[in-house]
PyMOL Python script that loads the backbone (N, CA, C, O; Angstrom):
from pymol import cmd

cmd.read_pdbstr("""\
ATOM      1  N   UNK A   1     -16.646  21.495 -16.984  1.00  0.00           N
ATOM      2  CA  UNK A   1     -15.319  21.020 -16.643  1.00  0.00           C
ATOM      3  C   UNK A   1     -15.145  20.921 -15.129  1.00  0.00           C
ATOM      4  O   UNK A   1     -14.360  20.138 -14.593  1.00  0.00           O
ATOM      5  N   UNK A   2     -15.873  21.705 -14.536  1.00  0.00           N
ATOM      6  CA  UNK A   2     -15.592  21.973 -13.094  1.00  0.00           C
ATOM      7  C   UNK A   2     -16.188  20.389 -12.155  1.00  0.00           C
ATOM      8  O   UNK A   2     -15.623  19.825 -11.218  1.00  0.00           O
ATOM      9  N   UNK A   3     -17.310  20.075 -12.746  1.00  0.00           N
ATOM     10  CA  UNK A   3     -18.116  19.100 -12.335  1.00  0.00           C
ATOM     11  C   UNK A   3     -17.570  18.050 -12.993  1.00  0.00           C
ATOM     12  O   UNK A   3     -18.362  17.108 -13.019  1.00  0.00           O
ATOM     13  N   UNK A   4     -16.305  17.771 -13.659  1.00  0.00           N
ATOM     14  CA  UNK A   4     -15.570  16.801 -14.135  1.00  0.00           C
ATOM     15  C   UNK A   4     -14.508  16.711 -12.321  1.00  0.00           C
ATOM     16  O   UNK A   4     -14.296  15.797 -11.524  1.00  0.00           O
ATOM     17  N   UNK A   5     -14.134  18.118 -12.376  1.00  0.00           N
ATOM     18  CA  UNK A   5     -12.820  18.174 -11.329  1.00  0.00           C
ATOM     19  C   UNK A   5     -13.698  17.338 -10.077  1.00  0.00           C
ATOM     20  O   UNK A   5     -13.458  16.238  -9.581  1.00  0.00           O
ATOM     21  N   UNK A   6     -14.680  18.207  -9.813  1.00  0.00           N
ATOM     22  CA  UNK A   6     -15.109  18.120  -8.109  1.00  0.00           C
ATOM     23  C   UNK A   6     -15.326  16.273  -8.165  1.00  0.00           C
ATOM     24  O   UNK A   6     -14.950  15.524  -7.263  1.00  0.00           O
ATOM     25  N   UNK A   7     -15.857  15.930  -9.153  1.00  0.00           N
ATOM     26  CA  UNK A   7     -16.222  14.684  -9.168  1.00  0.00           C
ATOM     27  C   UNK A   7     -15.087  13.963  -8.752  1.00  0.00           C
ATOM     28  O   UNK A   7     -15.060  13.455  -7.631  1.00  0.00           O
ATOM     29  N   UNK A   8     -13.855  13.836  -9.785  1.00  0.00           N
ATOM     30  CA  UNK A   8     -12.713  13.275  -9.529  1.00  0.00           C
ATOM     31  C   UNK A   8     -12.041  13.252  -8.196  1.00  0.00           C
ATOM     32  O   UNK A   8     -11.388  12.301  -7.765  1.00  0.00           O
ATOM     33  N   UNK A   9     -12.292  14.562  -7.483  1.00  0.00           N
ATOM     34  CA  UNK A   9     -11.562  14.843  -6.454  1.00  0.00           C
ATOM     35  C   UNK A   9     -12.084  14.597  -5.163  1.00  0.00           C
ATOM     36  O   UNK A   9     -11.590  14.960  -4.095  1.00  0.00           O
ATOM     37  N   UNK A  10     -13.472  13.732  -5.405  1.00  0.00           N
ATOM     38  CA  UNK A  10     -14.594  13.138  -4.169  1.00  0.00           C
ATOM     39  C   UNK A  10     -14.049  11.932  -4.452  1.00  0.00           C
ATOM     40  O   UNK A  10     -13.215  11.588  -3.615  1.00  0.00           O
ATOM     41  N   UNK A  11     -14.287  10.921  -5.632  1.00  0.00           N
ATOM     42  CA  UNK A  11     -14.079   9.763  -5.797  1.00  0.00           C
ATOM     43  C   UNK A  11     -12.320   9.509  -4.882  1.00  0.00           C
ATOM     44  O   UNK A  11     -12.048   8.591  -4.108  1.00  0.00           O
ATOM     45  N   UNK A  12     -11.508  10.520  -5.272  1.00  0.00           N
ATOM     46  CA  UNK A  12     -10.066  10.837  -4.599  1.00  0.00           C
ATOM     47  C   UNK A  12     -10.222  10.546  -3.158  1.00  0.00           C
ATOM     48  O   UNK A  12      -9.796   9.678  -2.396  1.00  0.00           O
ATOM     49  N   UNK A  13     -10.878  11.439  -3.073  1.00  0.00           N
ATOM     50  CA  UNK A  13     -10.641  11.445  -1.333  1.00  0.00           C
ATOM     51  C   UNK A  13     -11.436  10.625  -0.322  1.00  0.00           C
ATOM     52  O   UNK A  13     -11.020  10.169   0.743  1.00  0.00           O
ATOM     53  N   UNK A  14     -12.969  10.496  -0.983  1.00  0.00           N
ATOM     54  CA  UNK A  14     -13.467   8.811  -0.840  1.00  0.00           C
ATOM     55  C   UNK A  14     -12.947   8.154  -0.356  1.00  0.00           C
ATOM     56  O   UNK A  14     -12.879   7.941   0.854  1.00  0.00           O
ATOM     57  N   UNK A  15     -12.168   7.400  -1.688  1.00  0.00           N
ATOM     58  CA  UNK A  15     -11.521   6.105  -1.607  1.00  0.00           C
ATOM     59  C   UNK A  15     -10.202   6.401  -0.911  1.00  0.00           C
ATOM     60  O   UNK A  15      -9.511   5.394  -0.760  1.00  0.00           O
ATOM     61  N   UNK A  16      -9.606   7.699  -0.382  1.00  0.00           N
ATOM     62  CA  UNK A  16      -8.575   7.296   0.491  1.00  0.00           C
ATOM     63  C   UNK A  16      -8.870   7.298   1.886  1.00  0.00           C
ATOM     64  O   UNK A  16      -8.071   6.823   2.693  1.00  0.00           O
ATOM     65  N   UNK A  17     -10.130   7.877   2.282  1.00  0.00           N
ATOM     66  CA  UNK A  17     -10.774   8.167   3.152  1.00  0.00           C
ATOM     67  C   UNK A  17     -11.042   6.298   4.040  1.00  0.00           C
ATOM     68  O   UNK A  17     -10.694   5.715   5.067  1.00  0.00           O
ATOM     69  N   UNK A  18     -11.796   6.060   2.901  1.00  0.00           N
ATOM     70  CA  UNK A  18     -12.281   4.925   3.183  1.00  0.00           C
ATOM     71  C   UNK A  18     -11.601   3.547   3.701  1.00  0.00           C
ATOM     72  O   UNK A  18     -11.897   2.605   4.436  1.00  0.00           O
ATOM     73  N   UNK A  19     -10.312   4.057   2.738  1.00  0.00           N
ATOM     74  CA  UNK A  19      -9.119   2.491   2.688  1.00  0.00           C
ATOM     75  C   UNK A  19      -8.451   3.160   4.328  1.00  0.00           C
ATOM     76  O   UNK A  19      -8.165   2.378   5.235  1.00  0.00           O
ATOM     77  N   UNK A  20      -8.279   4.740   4.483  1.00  0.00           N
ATOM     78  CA  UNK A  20      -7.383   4.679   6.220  1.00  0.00           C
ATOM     79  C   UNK A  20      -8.076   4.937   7.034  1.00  0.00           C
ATOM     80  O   UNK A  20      -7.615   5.328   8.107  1.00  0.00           O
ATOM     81  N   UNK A  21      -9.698   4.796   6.796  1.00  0.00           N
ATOM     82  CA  UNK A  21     -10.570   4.496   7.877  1.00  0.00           C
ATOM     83  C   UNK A  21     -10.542   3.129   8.341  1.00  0.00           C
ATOM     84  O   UNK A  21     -10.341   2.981   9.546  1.00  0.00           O
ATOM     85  N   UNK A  22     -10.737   1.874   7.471  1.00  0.00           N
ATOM     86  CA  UNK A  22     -11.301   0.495   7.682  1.00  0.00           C
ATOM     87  C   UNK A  22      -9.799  -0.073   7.841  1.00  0.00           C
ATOM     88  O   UNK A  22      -9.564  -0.884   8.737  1.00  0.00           O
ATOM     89  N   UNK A  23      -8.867   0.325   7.035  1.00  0.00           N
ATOM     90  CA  UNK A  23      -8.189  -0.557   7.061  1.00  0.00           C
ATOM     91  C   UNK A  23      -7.019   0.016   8.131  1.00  0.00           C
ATOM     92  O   UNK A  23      -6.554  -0.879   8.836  1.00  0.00           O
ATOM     93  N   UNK A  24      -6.518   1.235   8.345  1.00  0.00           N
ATOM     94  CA  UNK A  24      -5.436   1.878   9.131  1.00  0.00           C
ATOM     95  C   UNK A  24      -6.096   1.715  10.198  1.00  0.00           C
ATOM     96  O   UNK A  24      -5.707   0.814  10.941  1.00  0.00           O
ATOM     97  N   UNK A  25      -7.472   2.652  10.671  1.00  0.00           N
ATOM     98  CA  UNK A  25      -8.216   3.112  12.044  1.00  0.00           C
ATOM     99  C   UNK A  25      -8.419   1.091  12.612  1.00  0.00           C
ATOM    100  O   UNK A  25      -7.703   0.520  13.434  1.00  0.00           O
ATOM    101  N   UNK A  26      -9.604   0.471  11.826  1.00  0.00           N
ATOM    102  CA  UNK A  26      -9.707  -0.498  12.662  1.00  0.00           C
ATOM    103  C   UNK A  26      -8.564  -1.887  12.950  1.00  0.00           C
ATOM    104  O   UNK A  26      -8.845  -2.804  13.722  1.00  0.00           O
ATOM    105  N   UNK A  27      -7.051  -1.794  12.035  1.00  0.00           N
ATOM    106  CA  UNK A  27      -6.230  -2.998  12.515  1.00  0.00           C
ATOM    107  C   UNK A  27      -5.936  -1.919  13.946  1.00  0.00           C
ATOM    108  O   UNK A  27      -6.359  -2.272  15.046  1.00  0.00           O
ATOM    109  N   UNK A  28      -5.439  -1.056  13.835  1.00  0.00           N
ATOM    110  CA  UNK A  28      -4.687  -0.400  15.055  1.00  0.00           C
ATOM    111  C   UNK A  28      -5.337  -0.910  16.284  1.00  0.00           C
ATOM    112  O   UNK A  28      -4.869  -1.548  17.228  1.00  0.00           O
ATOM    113  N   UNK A  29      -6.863  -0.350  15.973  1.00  0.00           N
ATOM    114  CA  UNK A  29      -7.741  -0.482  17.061  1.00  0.00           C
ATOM    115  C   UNK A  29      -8.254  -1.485  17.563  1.00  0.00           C
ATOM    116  O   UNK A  29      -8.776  -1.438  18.677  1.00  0.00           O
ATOM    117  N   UNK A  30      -8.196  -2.699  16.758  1.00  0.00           N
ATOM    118  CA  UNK A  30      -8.616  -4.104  17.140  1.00  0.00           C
ATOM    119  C   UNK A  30      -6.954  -5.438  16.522  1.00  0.00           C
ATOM    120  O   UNK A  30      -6.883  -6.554  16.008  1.00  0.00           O
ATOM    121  N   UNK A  31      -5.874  -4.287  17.050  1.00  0.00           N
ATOM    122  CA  UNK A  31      -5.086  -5.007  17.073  1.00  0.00           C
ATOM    123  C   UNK A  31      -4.487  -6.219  18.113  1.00  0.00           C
ATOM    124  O   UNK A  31      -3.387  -6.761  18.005  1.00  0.00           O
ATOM    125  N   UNK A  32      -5.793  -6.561  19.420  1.00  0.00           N
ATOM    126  CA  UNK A  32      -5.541  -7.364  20.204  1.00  0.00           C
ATOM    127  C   UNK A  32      -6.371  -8.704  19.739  1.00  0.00           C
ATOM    128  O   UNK A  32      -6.533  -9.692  20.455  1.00  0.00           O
ATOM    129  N   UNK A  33      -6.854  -8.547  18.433  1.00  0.00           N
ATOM    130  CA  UNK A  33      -7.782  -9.688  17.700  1.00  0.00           C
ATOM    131  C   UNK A  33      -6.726 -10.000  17.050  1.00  0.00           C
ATOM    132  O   UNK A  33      -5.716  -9.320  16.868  1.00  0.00           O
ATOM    133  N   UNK A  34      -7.212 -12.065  16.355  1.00  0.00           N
ATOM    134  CA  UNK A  34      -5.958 -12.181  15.226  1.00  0.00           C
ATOM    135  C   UNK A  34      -6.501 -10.875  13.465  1.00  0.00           C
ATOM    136  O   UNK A  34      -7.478 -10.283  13.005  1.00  0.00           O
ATOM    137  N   UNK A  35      -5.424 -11.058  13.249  1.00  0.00           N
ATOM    138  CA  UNK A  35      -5.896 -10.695  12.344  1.00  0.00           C
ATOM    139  C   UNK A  35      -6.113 -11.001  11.059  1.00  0.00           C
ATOM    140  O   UNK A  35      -5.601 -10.330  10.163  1.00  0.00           O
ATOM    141  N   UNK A  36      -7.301 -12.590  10.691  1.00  0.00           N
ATOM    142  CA  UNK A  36      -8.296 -12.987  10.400  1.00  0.00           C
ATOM    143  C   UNK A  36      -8.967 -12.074  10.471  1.00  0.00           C
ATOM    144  O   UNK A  36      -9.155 -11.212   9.614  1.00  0.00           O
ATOM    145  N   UNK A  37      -9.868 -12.254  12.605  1.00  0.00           N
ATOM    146  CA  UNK A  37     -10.973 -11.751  12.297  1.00  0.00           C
ATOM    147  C   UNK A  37     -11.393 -10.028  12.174  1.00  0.00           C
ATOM    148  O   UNK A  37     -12.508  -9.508  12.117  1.00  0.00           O
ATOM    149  N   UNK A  38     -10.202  -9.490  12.163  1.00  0.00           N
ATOM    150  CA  UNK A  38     -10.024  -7.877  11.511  1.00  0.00           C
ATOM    151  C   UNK A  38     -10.657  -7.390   9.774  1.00  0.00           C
ATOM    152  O   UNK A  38     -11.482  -6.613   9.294  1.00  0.00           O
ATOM    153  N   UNK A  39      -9.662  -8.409   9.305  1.00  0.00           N
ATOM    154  CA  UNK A  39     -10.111  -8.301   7.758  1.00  0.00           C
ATOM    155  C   UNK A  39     -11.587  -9.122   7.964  1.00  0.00           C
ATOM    156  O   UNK A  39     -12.511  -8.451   7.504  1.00  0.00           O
ATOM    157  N   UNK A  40     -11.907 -10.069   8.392  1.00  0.00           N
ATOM    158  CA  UNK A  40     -13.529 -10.234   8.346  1.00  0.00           C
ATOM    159  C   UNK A  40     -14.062  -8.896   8.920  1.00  0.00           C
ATOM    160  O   UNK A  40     -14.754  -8.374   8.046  1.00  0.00           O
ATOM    161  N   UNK A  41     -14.018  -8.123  10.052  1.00  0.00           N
ATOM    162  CA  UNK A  41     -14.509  -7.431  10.562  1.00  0.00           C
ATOM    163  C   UNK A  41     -15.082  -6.247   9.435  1.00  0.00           C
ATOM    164  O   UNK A  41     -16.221  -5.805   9.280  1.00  0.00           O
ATOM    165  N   UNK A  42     -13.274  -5.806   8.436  1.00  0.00           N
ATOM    166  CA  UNK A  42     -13.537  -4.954   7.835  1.00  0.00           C
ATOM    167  C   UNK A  42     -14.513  -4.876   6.227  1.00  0.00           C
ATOM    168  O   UNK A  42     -14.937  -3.936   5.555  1.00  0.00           O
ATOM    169  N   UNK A  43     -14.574  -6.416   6.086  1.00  0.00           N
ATOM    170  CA  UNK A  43     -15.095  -7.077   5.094  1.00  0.00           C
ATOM    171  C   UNK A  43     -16.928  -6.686   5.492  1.00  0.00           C
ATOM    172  O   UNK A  43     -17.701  -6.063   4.764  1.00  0.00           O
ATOM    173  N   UNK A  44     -17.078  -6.987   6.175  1.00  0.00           N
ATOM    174  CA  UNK A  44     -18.268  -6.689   7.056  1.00  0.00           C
ATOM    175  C   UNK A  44     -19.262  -5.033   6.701  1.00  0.00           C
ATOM    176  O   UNK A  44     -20.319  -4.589   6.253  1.00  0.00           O
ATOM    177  N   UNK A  45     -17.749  -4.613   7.401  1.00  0.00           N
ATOM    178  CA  UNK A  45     -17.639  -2.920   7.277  1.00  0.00           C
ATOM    179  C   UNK A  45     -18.630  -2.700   5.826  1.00  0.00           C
ATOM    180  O   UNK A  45     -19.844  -2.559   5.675  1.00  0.00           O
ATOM    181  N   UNK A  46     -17.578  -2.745   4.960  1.00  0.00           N
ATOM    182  CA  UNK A  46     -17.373  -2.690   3.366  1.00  0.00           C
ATOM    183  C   UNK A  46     -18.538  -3.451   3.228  1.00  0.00           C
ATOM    184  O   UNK A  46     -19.298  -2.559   2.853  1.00  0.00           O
ATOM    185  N   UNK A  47     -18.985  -4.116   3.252  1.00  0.00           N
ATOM    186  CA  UNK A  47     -19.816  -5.004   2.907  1.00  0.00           C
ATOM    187  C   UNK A  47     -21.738  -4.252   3.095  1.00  0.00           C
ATOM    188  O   UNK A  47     -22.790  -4.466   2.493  1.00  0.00           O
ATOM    189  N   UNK A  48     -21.428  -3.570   3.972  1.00  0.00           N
ATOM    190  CA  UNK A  48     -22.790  -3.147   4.346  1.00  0.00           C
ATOM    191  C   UNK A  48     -23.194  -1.598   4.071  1.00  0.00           C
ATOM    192  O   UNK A  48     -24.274  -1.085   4.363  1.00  0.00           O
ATOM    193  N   UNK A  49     -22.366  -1.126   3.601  1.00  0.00           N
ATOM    194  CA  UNK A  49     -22.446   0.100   2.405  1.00  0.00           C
ATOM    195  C   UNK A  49     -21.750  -0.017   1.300  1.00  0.00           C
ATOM    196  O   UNK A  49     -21.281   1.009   0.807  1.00  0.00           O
ATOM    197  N   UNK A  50     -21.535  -1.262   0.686  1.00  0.00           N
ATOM    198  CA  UNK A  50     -21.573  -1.593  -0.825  1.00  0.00           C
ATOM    199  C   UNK A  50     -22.559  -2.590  -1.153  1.00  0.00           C
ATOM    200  O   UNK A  50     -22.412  -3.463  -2.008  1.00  0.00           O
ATOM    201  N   UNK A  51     -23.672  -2.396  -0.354  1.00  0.00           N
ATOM    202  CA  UNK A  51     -24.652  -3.816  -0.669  1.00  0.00           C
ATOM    203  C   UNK A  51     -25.308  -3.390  -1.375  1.00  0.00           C
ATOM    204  O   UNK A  51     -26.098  -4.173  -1.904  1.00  0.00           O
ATOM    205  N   UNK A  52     -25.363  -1.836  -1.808  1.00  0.00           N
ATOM    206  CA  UNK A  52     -26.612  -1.568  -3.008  1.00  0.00           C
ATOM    207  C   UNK A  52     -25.945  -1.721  -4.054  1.00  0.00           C
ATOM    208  O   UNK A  52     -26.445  -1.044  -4.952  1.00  0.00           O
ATOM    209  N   UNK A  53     -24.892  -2.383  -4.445  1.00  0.00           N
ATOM    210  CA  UNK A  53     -24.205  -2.730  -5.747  1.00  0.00           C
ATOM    211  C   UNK A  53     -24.984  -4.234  -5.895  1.00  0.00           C
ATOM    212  O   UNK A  53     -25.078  -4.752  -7.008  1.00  0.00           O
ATOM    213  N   UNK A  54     -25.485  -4.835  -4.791  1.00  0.00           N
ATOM    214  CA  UNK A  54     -25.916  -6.030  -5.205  1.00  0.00           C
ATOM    215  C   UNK A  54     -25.391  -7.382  -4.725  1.00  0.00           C
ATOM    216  O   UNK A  54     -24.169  -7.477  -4.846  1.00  0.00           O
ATOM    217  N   UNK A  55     -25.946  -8.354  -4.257  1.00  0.00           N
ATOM    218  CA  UNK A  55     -24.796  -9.511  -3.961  1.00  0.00           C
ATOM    219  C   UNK A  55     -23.735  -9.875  -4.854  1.00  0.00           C
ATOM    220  O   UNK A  55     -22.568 -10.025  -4.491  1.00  0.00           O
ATOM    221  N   UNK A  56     -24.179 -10.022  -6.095  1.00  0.00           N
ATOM    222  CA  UNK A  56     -23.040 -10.319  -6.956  1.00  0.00           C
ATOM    223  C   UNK A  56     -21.891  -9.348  -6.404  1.00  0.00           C
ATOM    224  O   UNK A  56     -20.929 -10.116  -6.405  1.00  0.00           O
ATOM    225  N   UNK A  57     -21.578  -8.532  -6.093  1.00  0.00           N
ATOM    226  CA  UNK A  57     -20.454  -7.469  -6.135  1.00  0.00           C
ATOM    227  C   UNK A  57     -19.460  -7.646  -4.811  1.00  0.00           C
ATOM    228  O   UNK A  57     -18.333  -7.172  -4.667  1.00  0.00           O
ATOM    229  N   UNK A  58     -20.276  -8.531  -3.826  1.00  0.00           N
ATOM    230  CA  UNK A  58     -19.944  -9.045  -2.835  1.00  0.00           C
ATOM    231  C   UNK A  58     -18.833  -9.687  -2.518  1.00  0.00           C
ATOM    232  O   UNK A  58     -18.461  -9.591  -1.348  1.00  0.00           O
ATOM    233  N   UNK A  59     -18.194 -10.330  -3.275  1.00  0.00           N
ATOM    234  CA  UNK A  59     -16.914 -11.027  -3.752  1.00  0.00           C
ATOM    235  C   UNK A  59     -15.924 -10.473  -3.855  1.00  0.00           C
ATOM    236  O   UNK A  59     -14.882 -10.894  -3.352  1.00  0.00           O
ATOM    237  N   UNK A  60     -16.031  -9.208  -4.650  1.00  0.00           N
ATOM    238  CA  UNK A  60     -15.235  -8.449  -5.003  1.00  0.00           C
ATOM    239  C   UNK A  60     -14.850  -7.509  -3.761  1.00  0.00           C
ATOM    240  O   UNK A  60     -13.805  -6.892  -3.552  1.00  0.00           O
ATOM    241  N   UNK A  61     -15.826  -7.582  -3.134  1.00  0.00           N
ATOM    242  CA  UNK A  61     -15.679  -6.444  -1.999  1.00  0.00           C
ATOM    243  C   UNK A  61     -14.776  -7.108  -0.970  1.00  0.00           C
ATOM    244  O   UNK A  61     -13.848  -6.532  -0.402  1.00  0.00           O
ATOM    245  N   UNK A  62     -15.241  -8.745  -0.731  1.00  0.00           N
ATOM    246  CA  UNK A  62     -14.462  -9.360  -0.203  1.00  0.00           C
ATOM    247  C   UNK A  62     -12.469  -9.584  -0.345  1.00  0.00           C
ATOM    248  O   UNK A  62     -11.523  -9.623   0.442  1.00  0.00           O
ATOM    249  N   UNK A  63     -12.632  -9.658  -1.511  1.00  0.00           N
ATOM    250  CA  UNK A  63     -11.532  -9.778  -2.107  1.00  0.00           C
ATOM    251  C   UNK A  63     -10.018  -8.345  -1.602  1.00  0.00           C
ATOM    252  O   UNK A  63      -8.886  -8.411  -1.124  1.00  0.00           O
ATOM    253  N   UNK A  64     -11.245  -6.879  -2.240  1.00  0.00           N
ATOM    254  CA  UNK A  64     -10.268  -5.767  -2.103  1.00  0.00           C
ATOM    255  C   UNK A  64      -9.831  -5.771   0.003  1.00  0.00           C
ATOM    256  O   UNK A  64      -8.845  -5.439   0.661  1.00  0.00           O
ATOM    257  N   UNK A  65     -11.174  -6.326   0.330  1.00  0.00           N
ATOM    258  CA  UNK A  65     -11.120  -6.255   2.043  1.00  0.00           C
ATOM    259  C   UNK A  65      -9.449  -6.999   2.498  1.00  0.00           C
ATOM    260  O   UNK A  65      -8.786  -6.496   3.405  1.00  0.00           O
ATOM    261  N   UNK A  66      -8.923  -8.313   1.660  1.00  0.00           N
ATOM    262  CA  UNK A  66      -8.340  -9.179   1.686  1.00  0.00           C
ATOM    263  C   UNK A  66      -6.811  -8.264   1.479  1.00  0.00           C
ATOM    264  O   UNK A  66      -5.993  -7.862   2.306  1.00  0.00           O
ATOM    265  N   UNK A  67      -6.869  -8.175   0.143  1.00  0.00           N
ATOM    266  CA  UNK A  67      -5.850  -7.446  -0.228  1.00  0.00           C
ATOM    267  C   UNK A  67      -5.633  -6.560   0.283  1.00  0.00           C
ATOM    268  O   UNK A  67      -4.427  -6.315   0.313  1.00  0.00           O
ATOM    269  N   UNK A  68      -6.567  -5.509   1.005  1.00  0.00           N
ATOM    270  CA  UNK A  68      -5.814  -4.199   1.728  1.00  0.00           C
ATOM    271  C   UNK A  68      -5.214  -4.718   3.318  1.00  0.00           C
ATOM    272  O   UNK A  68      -4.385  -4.215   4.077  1.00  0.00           O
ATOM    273  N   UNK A  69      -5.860  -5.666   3.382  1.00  0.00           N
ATOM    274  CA  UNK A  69      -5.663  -6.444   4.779  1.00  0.00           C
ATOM    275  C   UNK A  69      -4.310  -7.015   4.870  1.00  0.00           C
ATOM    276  O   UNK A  69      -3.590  -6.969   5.868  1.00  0.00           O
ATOM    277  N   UNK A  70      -4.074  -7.472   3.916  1.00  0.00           N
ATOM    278  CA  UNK A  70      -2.677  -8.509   3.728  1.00  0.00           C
ATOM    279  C   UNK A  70      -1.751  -7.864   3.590  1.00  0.00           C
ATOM    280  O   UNK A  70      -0.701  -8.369   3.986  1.00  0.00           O
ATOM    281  N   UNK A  71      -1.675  -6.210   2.862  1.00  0.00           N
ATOM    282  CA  UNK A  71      -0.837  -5.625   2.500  1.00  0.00           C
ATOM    283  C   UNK A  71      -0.662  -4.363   4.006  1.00  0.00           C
ATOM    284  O   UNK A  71       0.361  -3.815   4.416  1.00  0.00           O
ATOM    285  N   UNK A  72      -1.748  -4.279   4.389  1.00  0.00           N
ATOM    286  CA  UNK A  72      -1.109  -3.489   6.120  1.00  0.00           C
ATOM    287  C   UNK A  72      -0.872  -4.204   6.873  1.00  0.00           C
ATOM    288  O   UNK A  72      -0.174  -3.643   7.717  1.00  0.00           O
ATOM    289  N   UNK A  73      -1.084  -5.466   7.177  1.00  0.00           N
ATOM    290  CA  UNK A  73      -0.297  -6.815   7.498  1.00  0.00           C
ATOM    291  C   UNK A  73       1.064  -6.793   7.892  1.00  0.00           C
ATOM    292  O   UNK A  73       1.660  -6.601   8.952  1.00  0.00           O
ATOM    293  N   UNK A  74       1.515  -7.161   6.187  1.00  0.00           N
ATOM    294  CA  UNK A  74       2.561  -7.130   5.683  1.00  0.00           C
ATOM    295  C   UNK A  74       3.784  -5.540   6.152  1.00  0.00           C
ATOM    296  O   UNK A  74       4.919  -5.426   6.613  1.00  0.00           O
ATOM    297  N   UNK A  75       2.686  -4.592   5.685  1.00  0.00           N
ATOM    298  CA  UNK A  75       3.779  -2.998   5.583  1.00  0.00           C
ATOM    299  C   UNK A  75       3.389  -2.522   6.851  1.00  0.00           C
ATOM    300  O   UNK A  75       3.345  -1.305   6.669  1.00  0.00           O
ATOM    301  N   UNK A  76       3.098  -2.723   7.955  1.00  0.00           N
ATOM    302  CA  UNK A  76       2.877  -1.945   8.849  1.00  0.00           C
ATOM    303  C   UNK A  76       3.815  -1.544   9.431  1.00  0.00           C
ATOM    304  O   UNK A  76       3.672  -0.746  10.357  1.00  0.00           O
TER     305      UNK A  76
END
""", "prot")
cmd.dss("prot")
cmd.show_as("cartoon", "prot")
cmd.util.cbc("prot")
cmd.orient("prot")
């Protein structure tokens, strides 16, 4: 059960880790770029430690890069 929790609670903090690293840390920091080439930048990011999922998966990666982009955009 325990190795159910710890699991859950990496994948947790991972993925929040990850989304206010790329997406909070680098608009702030390369907020004198448009920001196009930010979400490319972070697409990039993402892109080059999710490549052992494969090219196919690439799209997708693109995509979430888009959406987190548009939405700190938007809510900042």
């Amino acid at each position: 059960m325990s190795n159910i929790f710890s699991t859950g609670l990496i994948v947790i903090v991972n993925s929040i880790y990850e989304e206010v690293l790329l997406t909070g840390y680098f608009f702030k920091r390369f907020e004198k770029y448009h920001p196009v080439v930010i979400i490319i930048f972070s697409f990039i990011i993402r892109a080059s430690y999710h490549s052992y999922q494969g090219w196919a998966k690439l799209p997708m990666v693109f995509i979430m890069a888009l959406v987190f982009g548009v939405y700190y955009i938007k809510f900042k």
